[in-house]
VEXGUMAR-617367 format. One record per residue (C-alpha): residue in three letters; x, z, y. Coordinates in Angstrom, 2 decimals. Layout:
<recs>
   r       u       w       v
 ala       X       Z       Y
...
</recs>
This chain:
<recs>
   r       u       w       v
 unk  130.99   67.10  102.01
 unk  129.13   70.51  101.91
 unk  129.05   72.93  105.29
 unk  129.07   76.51  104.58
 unk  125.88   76.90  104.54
 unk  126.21   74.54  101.75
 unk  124.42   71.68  103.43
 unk  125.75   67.88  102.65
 unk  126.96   66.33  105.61
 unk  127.48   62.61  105.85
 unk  125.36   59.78  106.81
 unk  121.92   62.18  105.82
 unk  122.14   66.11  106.49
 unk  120.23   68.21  103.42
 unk  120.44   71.86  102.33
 unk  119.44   73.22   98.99
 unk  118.22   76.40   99.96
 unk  120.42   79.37   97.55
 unk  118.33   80.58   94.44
 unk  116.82   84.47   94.93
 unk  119.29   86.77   94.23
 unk  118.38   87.60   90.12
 unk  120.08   89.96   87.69
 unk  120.84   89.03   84.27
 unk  121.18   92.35   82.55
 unk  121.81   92.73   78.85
 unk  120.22   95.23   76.31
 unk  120.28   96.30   72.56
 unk  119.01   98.85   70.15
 unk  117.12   99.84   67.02
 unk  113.75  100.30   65.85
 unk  112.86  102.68   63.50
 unk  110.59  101.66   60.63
 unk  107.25  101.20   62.12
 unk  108.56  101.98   65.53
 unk  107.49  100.61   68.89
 unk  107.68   99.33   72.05
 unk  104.45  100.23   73.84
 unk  102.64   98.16   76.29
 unk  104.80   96.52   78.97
 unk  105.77   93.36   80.45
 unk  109.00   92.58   82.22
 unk  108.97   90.56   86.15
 unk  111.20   88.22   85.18
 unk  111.63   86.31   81.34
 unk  112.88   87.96   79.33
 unk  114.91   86.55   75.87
 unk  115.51   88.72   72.51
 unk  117.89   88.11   69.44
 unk  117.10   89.84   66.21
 unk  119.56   90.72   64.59
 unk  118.13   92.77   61.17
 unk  114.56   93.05   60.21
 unk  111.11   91.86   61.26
 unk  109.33   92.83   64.56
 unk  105.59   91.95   65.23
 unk  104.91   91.23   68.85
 unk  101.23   91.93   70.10
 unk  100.76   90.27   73.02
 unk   98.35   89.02   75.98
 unk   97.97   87.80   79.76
 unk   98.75   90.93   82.05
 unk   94.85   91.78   83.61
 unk   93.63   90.56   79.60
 unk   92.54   87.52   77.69
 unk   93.40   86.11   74.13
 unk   95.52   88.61   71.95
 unk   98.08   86.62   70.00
 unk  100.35   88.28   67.30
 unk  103.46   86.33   66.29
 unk  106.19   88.09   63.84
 unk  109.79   87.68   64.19
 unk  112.29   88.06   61.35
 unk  116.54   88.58   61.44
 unk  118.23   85.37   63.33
 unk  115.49   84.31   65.16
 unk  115.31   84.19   68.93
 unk  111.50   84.90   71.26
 unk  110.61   85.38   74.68
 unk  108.68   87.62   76.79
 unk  107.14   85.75   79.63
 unk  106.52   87.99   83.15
 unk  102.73   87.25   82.80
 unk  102.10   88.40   79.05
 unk  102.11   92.48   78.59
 unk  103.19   92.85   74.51
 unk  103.72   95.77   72.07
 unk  106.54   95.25   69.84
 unk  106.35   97.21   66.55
 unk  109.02   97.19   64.13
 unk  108.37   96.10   60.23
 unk  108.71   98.81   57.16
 unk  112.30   98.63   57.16
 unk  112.93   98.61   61.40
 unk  114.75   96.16   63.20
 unk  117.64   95.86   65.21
 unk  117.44   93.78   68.90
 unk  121.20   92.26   68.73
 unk  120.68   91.61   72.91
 unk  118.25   91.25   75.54
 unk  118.57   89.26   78.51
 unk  116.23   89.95   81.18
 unk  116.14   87.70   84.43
 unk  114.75   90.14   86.80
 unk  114.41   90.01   90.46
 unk  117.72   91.93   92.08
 unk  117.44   95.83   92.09
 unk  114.46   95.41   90.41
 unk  113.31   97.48   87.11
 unk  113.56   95.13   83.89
 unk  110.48   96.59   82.28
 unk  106.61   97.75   83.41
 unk  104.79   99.88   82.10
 unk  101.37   99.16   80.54
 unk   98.11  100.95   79.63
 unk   97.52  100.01   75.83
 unk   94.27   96.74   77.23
 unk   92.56   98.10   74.43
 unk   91.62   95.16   72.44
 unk   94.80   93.70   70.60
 unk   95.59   95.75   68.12
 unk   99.56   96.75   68.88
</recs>
């Protein structure tokens, strides 16, 4: 039997302490042929479904390290981690992002801002 506090009380008493307060906010939109993102990262992960087109994501550890480029056509389904900072750049036709989900920290922005690090090329 749980208290309110939502501790089980019986022969053992245990809490499970409630998760941080998180916001799963939703997002969509176009690119324009050859359009882009710019450098950012998100503080929580964040999960995109392509719905048209090809995007390219540039990508590499926030502070720098290994760039990695990875391309992502209509259907298919990638992640942006809260320690990577990527550039997204649409293909020759542009793409359209069918949703975002972003799992950010309550009243917290879904998206940072990044200085281009220079040496991946996005």
């Amino acid at each position: 039997m749980a208290d309110s506090l939502g501790c089980c009380v019986g022969a053992h008493v245990w809490c499970t302490p409630p998760p941080p307060p998180t916001v799963k906010s939703a997002a969509n939109g176009p690119f324009r042929p050859g359009g882009f993102s710019g450098w950012h990262s998100h503080p929580g992960t964040a999960v995109l479904v392509i719905d048209s087109g090809e995007l390219t994501v540039f990508s590499e550890p926030v502070g720098g390290g290994k760039c990695s480029i990875h391309t992502f056509t209509a259907g298919q389904v990638f992640l942006e981690q809260p320690n990577d900072e990527e550039n997204t750049v649409a293909g020759t036709a542009g793409a359209h992002v069918g949703v975002t989900f972003f799992n950010v920290p309550h009243g917290g922005p879904t998206r940072i801002d990044r200085p281009d690090p220079g040496d991946c090329p996005g």
